[in-house]
KEDO-231269 format. One record per residue (C-alpha): residue number from 1; x, y, z; residue in three letters. Coordinates in nm, 2 decimals. Example, Ala and Ser with C-alpha at 12.3 -4.5 7.8 and 13.67 -1.06 7.14 Angstrom:
// residues 2
ATOM  pos      xx      yy      zz  code
ATOM    1    1.23   -0.45    0.78   ALA
ATOM    2    1.37   -0.11    0.71   SER
//
This chain:
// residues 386
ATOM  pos      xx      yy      zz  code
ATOM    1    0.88    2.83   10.44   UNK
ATOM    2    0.83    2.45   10.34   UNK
ATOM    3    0.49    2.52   10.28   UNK
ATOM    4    0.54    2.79   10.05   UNK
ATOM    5    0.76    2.64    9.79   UNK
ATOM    6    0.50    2.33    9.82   UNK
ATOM    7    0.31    2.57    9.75   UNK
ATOM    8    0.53    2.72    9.45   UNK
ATOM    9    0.61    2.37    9.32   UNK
ATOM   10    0.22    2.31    9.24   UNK
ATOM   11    0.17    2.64    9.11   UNK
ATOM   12    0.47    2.56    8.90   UNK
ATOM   13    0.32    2.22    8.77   UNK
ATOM   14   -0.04    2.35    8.72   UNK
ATOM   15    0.10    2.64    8.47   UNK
ATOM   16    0.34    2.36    8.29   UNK
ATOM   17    0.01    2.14    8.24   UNK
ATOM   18   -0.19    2.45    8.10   UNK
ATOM   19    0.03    2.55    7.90   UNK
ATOM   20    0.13    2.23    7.79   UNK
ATOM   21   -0.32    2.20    7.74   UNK
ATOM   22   -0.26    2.56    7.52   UNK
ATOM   23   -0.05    2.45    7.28   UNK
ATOM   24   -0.20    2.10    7.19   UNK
ATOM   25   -0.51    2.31    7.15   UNK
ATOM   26   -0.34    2.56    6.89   UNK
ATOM   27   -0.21    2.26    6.73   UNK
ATOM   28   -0.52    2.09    6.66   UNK
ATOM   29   -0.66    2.47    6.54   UNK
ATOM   30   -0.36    2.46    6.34   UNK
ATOM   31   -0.44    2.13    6.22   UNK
ATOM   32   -0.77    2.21    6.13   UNK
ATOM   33   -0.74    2.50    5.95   UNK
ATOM   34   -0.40    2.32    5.74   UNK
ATOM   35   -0.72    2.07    5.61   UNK
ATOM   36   -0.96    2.34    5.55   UNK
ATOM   37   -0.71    2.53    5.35   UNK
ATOM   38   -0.63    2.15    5.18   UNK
ATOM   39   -0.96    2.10    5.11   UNK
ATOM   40   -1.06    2.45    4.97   UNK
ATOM   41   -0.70    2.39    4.71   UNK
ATOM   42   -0.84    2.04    4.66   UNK
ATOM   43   -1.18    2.17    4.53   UNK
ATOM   44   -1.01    2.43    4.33   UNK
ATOM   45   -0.77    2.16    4.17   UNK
ATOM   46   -1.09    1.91    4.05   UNK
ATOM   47   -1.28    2.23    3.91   UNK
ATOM   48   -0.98    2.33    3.75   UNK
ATOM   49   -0.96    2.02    3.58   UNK
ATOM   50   -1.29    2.00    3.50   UNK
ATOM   51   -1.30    2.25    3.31   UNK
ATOM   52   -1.02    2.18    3.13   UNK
ATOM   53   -1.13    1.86    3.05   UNK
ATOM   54   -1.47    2.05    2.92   UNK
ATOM   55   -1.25    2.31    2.76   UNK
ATOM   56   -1.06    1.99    2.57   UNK
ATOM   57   -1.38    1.82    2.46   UNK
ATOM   58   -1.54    2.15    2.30   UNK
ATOM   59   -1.20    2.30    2.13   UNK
ATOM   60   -1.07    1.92    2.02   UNK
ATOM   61   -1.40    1.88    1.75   UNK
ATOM   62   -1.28    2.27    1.67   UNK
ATOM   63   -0.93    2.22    1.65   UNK
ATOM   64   -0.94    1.90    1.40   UNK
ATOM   65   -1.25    2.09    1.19   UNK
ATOM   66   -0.95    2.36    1.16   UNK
ATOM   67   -0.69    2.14    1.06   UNK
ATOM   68   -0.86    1.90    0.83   UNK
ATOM   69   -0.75    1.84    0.49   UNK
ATOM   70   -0.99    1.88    0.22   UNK
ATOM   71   -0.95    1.62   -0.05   UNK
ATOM   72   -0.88    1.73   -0.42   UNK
ATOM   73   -0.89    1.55   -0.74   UNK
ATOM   74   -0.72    1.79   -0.95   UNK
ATOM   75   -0.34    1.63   -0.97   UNK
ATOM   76   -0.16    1.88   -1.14   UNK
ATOM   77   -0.27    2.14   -0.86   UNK
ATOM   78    0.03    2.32   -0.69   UNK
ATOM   79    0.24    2.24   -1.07   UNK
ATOM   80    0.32    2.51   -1.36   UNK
ATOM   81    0.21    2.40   -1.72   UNK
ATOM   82    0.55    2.23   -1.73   UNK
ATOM   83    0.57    2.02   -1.45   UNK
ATOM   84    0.75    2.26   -1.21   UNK
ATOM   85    0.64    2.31   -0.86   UNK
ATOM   86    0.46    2.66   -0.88   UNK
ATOM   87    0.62    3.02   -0.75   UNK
ATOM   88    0.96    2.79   -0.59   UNK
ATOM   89    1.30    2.82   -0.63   UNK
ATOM   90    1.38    2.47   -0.59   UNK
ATOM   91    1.78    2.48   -0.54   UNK
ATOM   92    1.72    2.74   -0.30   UNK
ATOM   93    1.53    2.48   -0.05   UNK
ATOM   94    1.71    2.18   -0.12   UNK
ATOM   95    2.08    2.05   -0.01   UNK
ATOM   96    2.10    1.80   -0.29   UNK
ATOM   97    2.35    1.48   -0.19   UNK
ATOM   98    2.63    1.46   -0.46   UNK
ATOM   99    2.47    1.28   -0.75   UNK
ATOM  100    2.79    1.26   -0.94   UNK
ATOM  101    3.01    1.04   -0.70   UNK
ATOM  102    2.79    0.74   -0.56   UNK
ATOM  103    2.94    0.42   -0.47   UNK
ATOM  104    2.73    0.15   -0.63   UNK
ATOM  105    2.76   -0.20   -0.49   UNK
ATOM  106    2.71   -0.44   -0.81   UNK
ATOM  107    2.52   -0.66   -0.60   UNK
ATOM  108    2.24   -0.48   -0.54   UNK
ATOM  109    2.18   -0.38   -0.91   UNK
ATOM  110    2.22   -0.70   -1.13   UNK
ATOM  111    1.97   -0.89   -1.24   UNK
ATOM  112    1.89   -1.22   -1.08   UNK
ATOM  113    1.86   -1.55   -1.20   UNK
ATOM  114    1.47   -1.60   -1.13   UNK
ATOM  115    1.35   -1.25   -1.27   UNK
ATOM  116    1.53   -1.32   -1.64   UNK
ATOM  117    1.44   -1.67   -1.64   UNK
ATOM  118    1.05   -1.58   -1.51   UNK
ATOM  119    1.06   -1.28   -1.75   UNK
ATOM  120    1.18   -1.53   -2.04   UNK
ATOM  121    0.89   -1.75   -1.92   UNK
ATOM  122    0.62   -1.46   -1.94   UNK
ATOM  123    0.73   -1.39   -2.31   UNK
ATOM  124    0.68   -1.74   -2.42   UNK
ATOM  125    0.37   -1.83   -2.27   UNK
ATOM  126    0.27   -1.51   -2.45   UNK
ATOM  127    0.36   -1.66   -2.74   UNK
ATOM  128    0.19   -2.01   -2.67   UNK
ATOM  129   -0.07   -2.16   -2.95   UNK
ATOM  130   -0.31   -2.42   -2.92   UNK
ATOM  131   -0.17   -2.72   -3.09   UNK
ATOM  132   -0.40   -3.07   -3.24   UNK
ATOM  133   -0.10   -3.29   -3.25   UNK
ATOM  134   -0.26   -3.63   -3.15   UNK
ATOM  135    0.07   -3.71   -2.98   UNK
ATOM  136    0.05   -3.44   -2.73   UNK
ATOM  137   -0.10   -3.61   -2.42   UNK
ATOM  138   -0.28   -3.33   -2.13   UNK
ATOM  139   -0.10   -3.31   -1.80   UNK
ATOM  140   -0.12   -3.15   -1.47   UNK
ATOM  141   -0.09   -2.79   -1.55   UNK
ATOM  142   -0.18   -2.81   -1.90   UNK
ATOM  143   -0.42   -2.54   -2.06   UNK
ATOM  144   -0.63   -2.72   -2.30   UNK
ATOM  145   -0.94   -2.62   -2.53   UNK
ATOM  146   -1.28   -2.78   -2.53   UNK
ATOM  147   -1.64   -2.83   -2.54   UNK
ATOM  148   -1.86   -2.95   -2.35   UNK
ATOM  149   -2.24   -3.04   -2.28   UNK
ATOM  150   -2.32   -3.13   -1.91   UNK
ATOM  151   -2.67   -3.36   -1.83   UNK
ATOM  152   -2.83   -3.52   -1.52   UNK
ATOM  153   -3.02   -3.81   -1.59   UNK
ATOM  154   -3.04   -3.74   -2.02   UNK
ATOM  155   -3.12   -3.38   -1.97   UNK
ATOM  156   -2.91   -3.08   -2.02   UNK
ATOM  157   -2.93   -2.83   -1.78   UNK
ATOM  158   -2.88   -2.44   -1.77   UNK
ATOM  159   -2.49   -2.34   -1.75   UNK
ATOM  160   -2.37   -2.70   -1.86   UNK
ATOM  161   -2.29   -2.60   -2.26   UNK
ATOM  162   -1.98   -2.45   -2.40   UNK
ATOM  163   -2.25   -2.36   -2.72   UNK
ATOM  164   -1.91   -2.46   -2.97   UNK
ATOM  165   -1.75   -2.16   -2.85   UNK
ATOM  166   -1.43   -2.33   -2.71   UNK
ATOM  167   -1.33   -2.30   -2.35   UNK
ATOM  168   -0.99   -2.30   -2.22   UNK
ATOM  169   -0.94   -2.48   -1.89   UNK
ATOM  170   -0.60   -2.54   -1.75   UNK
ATOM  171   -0.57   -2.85   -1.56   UNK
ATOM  172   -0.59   -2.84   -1.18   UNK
ATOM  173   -0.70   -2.48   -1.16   UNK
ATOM  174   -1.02   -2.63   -0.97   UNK
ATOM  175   -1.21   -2.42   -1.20   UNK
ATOM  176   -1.47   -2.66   -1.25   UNK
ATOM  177   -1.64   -2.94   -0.98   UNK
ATOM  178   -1.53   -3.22   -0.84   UNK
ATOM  179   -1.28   -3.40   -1.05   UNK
ATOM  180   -1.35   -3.28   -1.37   UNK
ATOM  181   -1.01   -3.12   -1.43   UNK
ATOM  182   -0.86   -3.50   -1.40   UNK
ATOM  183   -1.03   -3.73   -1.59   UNK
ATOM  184   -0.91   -3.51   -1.85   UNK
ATOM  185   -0.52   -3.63   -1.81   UNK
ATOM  186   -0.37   -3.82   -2.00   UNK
ATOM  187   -0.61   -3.76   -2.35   UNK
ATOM  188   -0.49   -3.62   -2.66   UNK
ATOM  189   -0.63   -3.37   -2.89   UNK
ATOM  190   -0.93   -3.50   -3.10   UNK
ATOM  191   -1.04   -3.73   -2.87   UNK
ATOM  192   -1.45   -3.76   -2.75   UNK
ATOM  193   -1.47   -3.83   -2.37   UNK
ATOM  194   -1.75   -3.84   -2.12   UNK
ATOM  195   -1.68   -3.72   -1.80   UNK
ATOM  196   -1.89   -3.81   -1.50   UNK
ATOM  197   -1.87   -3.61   -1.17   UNK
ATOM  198   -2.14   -3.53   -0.86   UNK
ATOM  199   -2.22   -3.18   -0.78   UNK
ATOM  200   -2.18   -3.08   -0.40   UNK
ATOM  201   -2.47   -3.12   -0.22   UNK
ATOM  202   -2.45   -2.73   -0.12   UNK
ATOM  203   -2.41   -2.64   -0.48   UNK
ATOM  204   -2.78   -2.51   -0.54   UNK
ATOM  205   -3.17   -2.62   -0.52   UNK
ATOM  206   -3.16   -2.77   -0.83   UNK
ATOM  207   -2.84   -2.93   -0.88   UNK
ATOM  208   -2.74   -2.98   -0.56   UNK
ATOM  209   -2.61   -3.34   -0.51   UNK
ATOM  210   -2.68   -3.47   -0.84   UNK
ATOM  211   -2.48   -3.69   -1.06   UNK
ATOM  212   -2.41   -3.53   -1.41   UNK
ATOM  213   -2.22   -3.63   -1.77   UNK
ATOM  214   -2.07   -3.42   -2.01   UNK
ATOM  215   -1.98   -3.47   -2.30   UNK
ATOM  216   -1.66   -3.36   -2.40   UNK
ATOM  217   -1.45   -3.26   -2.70   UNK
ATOM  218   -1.05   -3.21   -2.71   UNK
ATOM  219   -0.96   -2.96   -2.96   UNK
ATOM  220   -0.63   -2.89   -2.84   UNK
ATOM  221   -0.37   -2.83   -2.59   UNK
ATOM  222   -0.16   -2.47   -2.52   UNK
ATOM  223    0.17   -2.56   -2.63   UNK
ATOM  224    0.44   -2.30   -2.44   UNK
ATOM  225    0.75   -2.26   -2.75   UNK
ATOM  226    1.12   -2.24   -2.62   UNK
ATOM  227    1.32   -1.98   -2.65   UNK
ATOM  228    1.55   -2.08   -2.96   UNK
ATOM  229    1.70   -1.87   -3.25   UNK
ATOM  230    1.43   -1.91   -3.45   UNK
ATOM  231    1.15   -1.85   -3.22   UNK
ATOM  232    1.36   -1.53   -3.12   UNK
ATOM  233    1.39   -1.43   -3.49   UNK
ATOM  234    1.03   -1.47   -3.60   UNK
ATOM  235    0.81   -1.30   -3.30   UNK
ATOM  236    1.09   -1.08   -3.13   UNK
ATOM  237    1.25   -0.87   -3.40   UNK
ATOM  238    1.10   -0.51   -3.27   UNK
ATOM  239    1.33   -0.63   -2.95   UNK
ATOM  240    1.62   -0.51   -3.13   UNK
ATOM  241    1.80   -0.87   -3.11   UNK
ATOM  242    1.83   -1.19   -3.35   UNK
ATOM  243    1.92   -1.49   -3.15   UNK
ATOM  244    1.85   -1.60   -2.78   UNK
ATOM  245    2.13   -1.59   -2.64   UNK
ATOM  246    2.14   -1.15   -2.78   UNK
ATOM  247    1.76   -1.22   -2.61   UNK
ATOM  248    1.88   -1.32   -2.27   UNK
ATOM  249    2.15   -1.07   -2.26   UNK
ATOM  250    1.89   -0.76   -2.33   UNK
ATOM  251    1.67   -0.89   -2.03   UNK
ATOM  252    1.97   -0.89   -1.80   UNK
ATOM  253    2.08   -0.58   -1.89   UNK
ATOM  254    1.70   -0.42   -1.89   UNK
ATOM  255    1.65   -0.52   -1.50   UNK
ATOM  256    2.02   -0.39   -1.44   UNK
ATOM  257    1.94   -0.06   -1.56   UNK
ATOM  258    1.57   -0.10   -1.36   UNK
ATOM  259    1.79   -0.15   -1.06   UNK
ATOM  260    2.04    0.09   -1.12   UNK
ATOM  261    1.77    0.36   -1.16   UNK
ATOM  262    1.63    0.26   -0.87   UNK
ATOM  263    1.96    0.25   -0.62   UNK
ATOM  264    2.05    0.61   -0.79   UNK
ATOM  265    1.72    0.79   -0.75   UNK
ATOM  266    1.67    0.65   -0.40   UNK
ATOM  267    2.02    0.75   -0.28   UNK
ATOM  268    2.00    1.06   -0.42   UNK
ATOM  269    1.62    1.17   -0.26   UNK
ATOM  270    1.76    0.95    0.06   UNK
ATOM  271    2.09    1.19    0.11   UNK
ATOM  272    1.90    1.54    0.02   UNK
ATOM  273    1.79    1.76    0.26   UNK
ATOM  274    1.49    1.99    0.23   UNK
ATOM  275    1.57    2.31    0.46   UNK
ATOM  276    1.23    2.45    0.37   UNK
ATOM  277    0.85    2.28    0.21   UNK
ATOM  278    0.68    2.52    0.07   UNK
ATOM  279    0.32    2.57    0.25   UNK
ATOM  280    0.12    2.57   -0.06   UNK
ATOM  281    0.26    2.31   -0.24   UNK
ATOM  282    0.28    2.13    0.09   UNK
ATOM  283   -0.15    2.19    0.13   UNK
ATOM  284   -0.23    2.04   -0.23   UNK
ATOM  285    0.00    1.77   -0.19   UNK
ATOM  286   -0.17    1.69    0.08   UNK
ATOM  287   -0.55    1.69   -0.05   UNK
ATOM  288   -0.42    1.54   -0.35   UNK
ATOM  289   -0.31    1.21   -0.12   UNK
ATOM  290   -0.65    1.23    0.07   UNK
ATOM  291   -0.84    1.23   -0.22   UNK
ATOM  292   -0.63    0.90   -0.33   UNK
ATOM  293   -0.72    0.75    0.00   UNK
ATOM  294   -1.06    0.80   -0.03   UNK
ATOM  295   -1.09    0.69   -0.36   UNK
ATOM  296   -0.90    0.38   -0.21   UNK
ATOM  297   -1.20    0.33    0.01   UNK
ATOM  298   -1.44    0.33   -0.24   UNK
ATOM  299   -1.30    0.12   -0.45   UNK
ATOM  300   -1.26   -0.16   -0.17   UNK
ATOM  301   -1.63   -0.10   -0.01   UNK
ATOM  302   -1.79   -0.13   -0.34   UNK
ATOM  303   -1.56   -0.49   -0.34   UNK
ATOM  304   -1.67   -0.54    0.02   UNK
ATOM  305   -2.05   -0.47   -0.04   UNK
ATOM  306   -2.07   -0.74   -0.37   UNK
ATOM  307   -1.96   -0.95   -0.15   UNK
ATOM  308   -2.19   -0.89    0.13   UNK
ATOM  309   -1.91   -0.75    0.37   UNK
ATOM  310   -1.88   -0.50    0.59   UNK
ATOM  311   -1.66   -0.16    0.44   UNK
ATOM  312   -1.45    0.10    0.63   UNK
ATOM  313   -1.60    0.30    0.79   UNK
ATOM  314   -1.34    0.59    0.83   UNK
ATOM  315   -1.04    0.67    0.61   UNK
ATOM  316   -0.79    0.63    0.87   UNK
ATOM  317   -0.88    0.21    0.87   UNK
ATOM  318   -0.69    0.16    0.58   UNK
ATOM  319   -0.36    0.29    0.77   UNK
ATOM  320   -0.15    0.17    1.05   UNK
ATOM  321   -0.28    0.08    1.40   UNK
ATOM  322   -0.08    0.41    1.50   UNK
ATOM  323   -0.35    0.62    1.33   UNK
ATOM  324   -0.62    0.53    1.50   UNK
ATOM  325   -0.81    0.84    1.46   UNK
ATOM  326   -0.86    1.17    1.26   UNK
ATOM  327   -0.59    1.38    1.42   UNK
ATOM  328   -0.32    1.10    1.38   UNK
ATOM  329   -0.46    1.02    1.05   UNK
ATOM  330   -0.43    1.42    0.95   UNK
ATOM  331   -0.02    1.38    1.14   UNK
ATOM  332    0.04    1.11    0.94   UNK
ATOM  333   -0.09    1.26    0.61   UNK
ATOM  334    0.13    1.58    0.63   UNK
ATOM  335    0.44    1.32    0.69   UNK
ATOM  336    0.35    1.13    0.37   UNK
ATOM  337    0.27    1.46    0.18   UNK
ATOM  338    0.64    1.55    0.27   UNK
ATOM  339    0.80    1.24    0.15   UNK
ATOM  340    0.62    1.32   -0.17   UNK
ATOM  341    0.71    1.70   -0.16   UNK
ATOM  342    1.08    1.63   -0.13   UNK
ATOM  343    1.09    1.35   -0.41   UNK
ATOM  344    0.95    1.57   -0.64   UNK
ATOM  345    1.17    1.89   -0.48   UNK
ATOM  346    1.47    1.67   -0.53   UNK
ATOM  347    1.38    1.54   -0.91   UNK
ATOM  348    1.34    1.92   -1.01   UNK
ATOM  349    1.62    2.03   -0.88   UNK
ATOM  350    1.85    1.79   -1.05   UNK
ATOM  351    1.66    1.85   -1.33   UNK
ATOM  352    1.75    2.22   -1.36   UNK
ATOM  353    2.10    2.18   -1.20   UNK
ATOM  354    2.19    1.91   -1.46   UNK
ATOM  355    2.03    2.12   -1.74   UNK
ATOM  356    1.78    1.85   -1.87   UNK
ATOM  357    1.50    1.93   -2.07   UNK
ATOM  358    1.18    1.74   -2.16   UNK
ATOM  359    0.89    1.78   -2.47   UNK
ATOM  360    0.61    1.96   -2.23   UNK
ATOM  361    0.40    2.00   -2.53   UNK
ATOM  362    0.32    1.64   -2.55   UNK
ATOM  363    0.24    1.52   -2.18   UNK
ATOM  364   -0.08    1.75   -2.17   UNK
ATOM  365   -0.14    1.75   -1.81   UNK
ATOM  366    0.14    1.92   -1.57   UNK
ATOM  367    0.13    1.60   -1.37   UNK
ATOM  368    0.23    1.39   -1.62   UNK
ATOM  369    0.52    1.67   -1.71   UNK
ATOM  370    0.62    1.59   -1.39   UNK
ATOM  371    0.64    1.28   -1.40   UNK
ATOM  372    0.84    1.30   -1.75   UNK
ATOM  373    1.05    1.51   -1.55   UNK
ATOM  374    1.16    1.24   -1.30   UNK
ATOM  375    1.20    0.97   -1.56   UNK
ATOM  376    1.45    1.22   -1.72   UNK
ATOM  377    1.63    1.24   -1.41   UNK
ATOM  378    1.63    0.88   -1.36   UNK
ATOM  379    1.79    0.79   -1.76   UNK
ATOM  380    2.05    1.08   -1.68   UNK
ATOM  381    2.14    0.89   -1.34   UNK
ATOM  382    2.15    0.56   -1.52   UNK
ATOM  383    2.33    0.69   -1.84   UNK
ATOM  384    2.61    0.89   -1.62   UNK
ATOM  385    2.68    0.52   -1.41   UNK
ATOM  386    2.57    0.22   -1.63   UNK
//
């Protein structure tokens, strides 16, 4: 009897131990076939993204070829002989912000101390005349008139004569070498000078680091008037003012209406909303602004290639470092073509809703009708707040 459960004991253990043999091997089958199966998804996920990253690279060349904007000259296109955006009901696709009870902070709008006193300035050194008093003595800043004849060592030289034809020169412009400019402070109308200067040794083959003379005459100095009664009188009558201090007043009041215009229109296009942009007007907006870029290109390359630069060599260089690209440059050019679409939504639609009217004969183009259009808008904004 002891030998027999010995005997069933063993038989016991050897069946635990194969068993236990059994399933290690199904779970190393098990195993196996998991990574097969892994490897099989695996290789299905890179081919998958393979050719999507194929599919990508073909359709992306397509997809911008589809979307890109053709540029157009034409700036009227899109507009109605009278400046009106073409087959749209404007006040249908615009919630316009209420125009009639702004808030204006008189801060913001009145003229400031520099611009009348620099505007002031302008309008006088308009007015400026060359004067021979021989008491006038040539500073710093000075314009003066002369002529000159330039030699090196007796002999004039190509480009060193003012031929009597009178050259203004303002003083420390650096418009001419070396000290030049100087030597001339402190003379007086009438006078003869010589004045002796050394060209830079880079200047050219023939010149190059030379010392030179000229010869020079003093007909007069630019004399700037000030702004007195008299002065205001004699040159500023079409102003619609007599004296300076009626002068003064009209140039304050002429850059608060310039600021006023400005806060109105900007509130009101600011505070609008367009529920809807009409697609066509939208598209020639659009080509209209490309075209304007690319003429902005041109203009600057030509600059660049006088000068022996490099140009751009895409459009999208002139933008932001966001558009890097065609497709960002076509985004951003359908956001800027909608800025534009509901500024001129929103000047129309004030323009009908107030009842203006404007002389469409005498503008020509629809463009310009347009643009009459917003200036009308702009007066009525002014006028209704001022």
């Amino acid at each position: 009897m002891a030998n027999n459960k010995t005997t069933k004991v063993n038989d016991n253990e050897s069946m635990s131990k194969s068993k236990a043999k059994r399933e290690e091997r199904r779970k190393l089958l098990e195993k196996e076939r998991q990574q097969k199966r892994n490897a099989r998804i695996g290789g299905i996920a890179v081919a998958v993204v393979i050719v999507l990253a194929i599919a990508a690279a073909v359709s992306r060349p397509i997809y911008i070829a589809a979307i890109r904007t053709a540029s157009n000259s034409n700036l009227s296109t899109g507009l109605t002989a009278d400046g009106r955006i073409d087959g749209v009901d404007v006040l249908s696709l615009v919630t316009l912000a209420d125009y009639e009870n702004i808030s204006v902070p008189a801060n913001e709008v009145a003229a400031t101390e520099e611009e009348v006193e620099n505007a002031i300035n302008s309008t006088l050194v308009s007015h400026r005349a060359l004067s021979d008093d021989v008491s006038l003595e040539i500073a710093d800043g000075d314009t003066v008139n002369i002529d000159y004849v330039g030699t090196v060592d007796g002999t004039p030289f190509e480009g060193g004569n003012s031929g009597g034809a009178g050259y203004n020169l303002t003083i420390g412009s650096g418009a001419f070498i070396d000290n030049f400019e100087e030597q001339l402070i402190g003379h007086k109308p009438g006078e003869e000078i010589t004045v002796n200067v050394t060209f830079p040794e880079n200047f050219d083959d023939e010149l190059g680091g030379k010392e030179a003379s000229f010869a020079v005459t003093i007909h007069g100095i630019m004399v700037t008037p000030e702004l007195t009664d008299e002065f205001v009188a004699e040159n500023l009558k079409g102003e619609g003012v007599s004296t300076a201090a009626e002068y003064r007043a009209k140039v304050e009041n002429d850059y608060y209406e310039e600021h006023l215009g400005e806060y109105l229109t900007n509130y009101v296009i600011e505070n609008s909303t367009v529920n809807s942009y009409p697609k066509a007007y939208l598209k020639a907006v659009k080509s209209i602004t490309k075209y304007e870029d690319e003429s902005y290109m041109d203009y600057y390359n030509q600059l660049y290639t006088s000068l022996g630069m490099e140009g751009y060599k895409n459009i999208w260089d002139l933008r932001s470092d966001e558009v890097n690209n065609e497709l960002s440059y076509e985004k951003e050019l359908t956001k800027r073509a909608e800025e534009t679409v509901k500024t001129d939504i929103v000047y129309q639609a004030v323009f009908e809703k107030a009842g203006l009217s404007i002389d469409t004969a005498s503008y020509g183009a629809a463009n310009l009708a347009q643009d009459a259009m917003a200036q009308a808008v702009e007066d009525y904004l002014v006028e209704m707040y001022k």
